[in-house]
C-alpha positions in Angstrom: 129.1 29.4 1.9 128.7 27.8 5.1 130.1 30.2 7.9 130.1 32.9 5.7 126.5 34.1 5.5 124.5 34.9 9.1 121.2 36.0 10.2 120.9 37.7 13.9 117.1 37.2 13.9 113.9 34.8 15.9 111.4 32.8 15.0 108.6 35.3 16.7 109.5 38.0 14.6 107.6 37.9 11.2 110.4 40.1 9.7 113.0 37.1 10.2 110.7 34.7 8.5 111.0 36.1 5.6 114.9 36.5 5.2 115.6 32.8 7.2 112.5 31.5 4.6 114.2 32.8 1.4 117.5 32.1 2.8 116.5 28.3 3.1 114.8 28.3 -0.2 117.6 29.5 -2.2 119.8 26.8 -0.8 122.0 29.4 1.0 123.7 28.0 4.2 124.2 30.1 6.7 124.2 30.6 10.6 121.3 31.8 12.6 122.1 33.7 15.2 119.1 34.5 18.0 118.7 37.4 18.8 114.9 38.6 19.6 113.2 41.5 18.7 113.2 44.4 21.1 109.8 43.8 22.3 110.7 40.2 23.2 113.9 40.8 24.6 114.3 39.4 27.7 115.7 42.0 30.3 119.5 39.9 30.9 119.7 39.0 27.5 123.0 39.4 26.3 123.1 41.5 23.0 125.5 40.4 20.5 128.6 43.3 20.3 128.4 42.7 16.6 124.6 43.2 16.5 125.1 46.6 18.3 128.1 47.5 15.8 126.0 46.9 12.8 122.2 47.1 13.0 121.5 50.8 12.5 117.6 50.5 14.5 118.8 47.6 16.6 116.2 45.6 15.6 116.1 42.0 13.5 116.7 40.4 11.1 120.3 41.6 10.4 122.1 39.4 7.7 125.7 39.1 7.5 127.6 38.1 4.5 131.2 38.2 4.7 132.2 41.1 6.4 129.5 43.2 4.9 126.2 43.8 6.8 122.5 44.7 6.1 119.6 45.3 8.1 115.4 45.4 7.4 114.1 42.5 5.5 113.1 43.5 2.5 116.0 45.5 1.6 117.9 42.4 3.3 116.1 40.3 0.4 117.2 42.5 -2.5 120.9 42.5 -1.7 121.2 39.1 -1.0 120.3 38.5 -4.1 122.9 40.6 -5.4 125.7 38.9 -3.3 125.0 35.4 -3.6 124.9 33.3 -6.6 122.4 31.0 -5.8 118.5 30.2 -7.1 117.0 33.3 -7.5 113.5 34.5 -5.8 113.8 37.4 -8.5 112.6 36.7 -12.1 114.9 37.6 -14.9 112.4 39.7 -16.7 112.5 43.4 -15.5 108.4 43.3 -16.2 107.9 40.8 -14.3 110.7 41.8 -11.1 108.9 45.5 -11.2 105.6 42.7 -10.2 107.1 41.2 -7.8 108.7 44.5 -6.2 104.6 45.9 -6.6 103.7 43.0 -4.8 105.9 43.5 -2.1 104.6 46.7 -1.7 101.1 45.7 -1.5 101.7 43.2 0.9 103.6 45.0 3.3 101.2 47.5 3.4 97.8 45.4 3.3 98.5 42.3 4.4 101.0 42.9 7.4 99.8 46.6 8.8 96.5 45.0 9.6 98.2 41.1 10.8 100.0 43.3 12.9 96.7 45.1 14.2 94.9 41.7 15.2 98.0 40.9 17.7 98.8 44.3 19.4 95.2 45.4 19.3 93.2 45.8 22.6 90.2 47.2 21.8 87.6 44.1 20.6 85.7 46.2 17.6 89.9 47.5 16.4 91.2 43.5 16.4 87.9 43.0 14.0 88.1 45.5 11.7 92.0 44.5 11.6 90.6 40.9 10.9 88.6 41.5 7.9 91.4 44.0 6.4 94.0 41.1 6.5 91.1 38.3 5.5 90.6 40.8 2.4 93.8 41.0 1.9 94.5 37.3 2.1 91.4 37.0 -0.4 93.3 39.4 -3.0 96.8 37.0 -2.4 94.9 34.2 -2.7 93.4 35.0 -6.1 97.0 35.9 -7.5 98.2 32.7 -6.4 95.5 31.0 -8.7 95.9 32.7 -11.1 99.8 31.8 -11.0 100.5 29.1 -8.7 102.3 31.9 -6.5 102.1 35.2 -5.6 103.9 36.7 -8.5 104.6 34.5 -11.4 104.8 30.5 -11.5 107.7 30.2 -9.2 108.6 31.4 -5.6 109.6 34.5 -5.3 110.4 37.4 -2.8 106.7 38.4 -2.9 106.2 34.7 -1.3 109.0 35.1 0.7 107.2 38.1 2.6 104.2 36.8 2.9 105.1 34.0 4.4 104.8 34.8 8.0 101.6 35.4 7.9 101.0 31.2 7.3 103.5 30.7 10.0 101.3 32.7 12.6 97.9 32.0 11.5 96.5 29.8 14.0 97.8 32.0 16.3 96.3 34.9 14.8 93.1 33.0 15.0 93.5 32.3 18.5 94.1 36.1 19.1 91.1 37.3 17.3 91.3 36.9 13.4 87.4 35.3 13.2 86.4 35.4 9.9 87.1 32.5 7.7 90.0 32.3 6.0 89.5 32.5 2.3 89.8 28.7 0.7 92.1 30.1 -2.3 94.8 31.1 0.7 94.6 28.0 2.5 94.8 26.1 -0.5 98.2 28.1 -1.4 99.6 27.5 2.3 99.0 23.9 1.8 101.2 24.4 -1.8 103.9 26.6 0.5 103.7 24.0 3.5 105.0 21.3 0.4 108.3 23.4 0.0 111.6 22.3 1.7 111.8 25.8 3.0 108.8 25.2 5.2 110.2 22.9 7.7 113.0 25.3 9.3 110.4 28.3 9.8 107.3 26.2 11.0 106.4 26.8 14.0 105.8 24.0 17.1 103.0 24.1 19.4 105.3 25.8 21.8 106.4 28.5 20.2 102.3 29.1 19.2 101.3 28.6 22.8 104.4 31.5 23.2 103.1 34.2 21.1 99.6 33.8 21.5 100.3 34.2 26.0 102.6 37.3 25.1 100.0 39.1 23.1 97.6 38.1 25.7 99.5 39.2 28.5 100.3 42.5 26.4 96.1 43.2 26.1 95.9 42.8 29.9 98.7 44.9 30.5 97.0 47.9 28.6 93.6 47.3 29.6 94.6 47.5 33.4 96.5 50.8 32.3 93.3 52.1 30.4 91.0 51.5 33.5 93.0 52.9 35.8 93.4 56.0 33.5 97.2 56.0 32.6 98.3 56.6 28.6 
């Protein structure tokens, strides 16, 4: 399969996590090809033709398989797994595949709306209230995950796989103003995620921390500036 299978995505971007994460965890070889996020983008970086050809919003992650393309990670995650035979992040069971597609749901909406608050918030009382929406969130995780061993059954699955990012980024998020303690069921399933072979290629180093906590920060000085001196 090696060759055949690419993802246009980077490391900052939580939405790439979670395909390169599953793509590693299912064994499935493949080619990463950076490409950052719009926001991240520097100014003379070179766009990928095939990138602009195929990704309808222009954003990443962007998979390619063959000569076919998708785009959007969790629809990215589905068809994967209907193109490659490989070990599965779906169970067999159509109960328990309509929880893990439930869970997926849930955690896009409560877990990564408000993770995504704490880093582009300015306002001090916003990046707390986002805080203790993604720590109650991370207590809810946590409980299925101890109740299972993972988020949605007793093996990985796509419910872990987009979840992930959020253990990636959390000492940044801390760092950025997540204050309230992280719940000890959560840490105690990062610690079972951090054991996986699929950890490795998406950790991040103390670099790439440093990066995204001094873009954020640089980001919240930007808009206050704008604030006080009146502009939108």
């Amino acid at each position: 399969m090696s060759g055949d299978v690419a993802l246009f995505g980077h490391w900052i971007c939580p939405f790439s996590t979670r395909v390169e994460w599953a793509l590693h965890q299912r064994g499935i070889e493949h080619t990463l090809v950076p490409v950052p996020p719009s926001a991240a983008r520097p100014p003379d970086f070179v766009v990928p033709q095939e990138f602009l050809d195929h990704s309808p919003k222009l954003e990443v992650p962007m998979v390619r398989v063959g000569q076919d393309y998708r785009a959007d990670s969790i629809p990215v995650l589905e068809w994967l797994e209907e193109r490659i035979d490989a070990p599965s992040l779906l169970p067999t069971d159509p109960s328990a595949r309509t929880l893990v597609r439930q869970r997926v749901t849930w955690i896009d909406e409560h877990a990564f709306r408000p993770m995504i608050g704490v880093y582009y918030g300015v306002d001090p009382v916003r990046i707390e209230r986002a805080g203790q929406r993604l720590i109650d969130a991370l207590e809810t995780m946590g409980d299925w995950a101890t109740t299972t061993g993972w988020l949605a059954g007793n093996e990985p699955t796509i419910a872990d796989a987009v979840a992930l990012p959020i253990h990636v980024r959390l000492q940044g998020l801390q760092r950025l103003g997540l204050s309230a303690p992280i719940p000890p069921s959560w840490n105690t399933y990062g610690e079972r995620c951090r054991e996986l072979p699929s950890w490795d290629p998406v950790e991040w180093t103390q670099g790439q921390e440093d990066e995204f906590v001094g873009r954020f920060e640089s980001f919240r000085r930007v808009q206050r500036r704008k604030q006080e001196e009146g502009n939108p």
